[in-house]
C-alpha positions in Angstrom: 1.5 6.9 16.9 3.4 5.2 19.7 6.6 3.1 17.9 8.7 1.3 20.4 11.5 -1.6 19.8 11.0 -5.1 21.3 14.1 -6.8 21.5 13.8 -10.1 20.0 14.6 -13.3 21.8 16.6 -16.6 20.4 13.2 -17.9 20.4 11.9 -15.6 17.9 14.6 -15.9 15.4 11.6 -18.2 13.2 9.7 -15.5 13.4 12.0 -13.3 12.4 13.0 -14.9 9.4 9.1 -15.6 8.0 8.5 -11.7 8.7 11.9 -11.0 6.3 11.1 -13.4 3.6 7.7 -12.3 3.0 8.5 -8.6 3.9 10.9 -8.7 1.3 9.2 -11.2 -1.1 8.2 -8.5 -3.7 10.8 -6.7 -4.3 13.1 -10.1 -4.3 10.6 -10.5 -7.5 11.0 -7.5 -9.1 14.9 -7.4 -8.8 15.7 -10.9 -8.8 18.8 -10.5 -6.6 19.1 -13.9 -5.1 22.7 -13.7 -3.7 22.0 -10.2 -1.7 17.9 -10.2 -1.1 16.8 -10.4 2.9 14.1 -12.0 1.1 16.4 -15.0 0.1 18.4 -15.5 3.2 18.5 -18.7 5.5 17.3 -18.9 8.8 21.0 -19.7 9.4 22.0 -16.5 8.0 19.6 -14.8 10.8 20.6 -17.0 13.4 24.6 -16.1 12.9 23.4 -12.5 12.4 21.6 -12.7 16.0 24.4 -14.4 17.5 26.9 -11.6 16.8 27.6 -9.6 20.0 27.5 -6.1 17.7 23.8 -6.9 16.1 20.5 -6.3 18.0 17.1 -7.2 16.1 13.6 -5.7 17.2 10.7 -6.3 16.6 8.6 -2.8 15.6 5.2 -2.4 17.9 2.9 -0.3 17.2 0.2 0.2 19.6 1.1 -3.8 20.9 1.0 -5.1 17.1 4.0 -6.1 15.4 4.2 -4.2 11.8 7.8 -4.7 11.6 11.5 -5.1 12.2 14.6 -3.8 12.6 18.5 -4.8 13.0 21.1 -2.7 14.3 24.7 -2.8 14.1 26.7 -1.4 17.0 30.1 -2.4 17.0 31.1 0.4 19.5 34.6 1.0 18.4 33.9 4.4 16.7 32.4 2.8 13.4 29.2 3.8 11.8 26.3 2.4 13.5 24.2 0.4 10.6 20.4 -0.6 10.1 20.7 -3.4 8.4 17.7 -4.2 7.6 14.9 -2.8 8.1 11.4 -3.9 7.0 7.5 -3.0 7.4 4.8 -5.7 6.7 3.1 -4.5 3.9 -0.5 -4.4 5.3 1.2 -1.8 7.5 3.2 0.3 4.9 3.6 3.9 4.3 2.0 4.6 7.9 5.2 6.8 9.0 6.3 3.6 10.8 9.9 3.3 9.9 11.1 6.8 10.3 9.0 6.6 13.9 11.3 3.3 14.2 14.9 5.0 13.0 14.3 7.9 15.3 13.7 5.4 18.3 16.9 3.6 17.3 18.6 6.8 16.7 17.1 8.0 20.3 18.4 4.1 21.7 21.7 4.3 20.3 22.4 8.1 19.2 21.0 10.2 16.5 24.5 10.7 15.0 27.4 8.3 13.1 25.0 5.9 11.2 24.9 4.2 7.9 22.3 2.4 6.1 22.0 1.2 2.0 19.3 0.6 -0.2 17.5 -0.2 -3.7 18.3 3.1 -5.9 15.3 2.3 -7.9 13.3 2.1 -5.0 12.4 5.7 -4.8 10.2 5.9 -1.5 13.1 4.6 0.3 15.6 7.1 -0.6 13.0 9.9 -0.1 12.3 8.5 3.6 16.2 8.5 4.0 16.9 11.7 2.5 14.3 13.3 4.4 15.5 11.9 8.4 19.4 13.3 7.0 21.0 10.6 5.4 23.2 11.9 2.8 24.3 9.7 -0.4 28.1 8.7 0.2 28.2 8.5 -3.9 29.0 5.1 -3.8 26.5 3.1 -5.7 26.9 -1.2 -6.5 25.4 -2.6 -9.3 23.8 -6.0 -8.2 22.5 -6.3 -11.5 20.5 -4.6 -14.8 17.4 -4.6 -12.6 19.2 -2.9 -9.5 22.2 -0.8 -7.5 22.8 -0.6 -4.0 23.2 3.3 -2.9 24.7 3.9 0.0 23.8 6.5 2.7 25.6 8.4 5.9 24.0 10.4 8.8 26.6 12.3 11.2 
């Protein structure tokens, strides 16, 4: 499998956002977390994200298809680096792309200091976590009685 990360371009900021609504479509569904959902965020909201000089988005390739993307925080002031989020299009799920896509952003920007959260009920997630190193941090936010926010380290 040959995972590499496309920078994304002002320009692709649209495409961007219609990837993360529907990527995230399902699960904004099932929990019903308007307020903190990718899958209910503006195009403003990706925009400003873009615009901040600490955030990078890619796009995931695999083999010259697009099956995903990616945003990483880098603030590069001795904070946590922070994927935030992440997403595979589900025709393209549970392939091994997004570890293949953490360990090229962890080779891009350093395997070690990062931070990431996710759905606690959303039990393939932690088990892809767990198993590339990120511990739990033990501090879990209830969004509400559908869902909690753990959140994970790697050092």
């Amino acid at each position: 499998m040959n995972i590499k990360l496309k920078p994304v371009k002002r320009e692709d900021l649209e495409t961007v956002w219609k990837m993360q609504i529907e990527a995230f479509k399902d699960l904004l569904d099932k929990y019903q977390d308007y307020d903190t959902s990718p899958g209910a965020e503006s195009i403003d909201k990706i925009v400003a994200r873009f615009e901040q000089p600490w955030t990078n988005y890619y796009f995931i390739m695999a083999d010259e298809k697009c099956v995903g993307a990616i945003r990483i925080v880098d603030k590069k002031d001795a904070s946590r680096k922070r994927i935030s989020p992440i997403w595979i299009m589900k025709e393209y799920r549970n392939k091994g792309y997004a570890k293949q896509a953490i360990l090229e952003a962890e080779r891009i920007y350093g395997s070690d200091h990062w931070c990431l959260d996710t759905i606690l009920q959303e039990e393939g997630n932690l088990h892809l976590y767990e198993k590339m190193g990120y511990n739990r941090t033990g501090r879990i936010d209830k969004i509400n009685d559908r869902m909690d926010i753990v959140y994970y380290e790697k050092d």
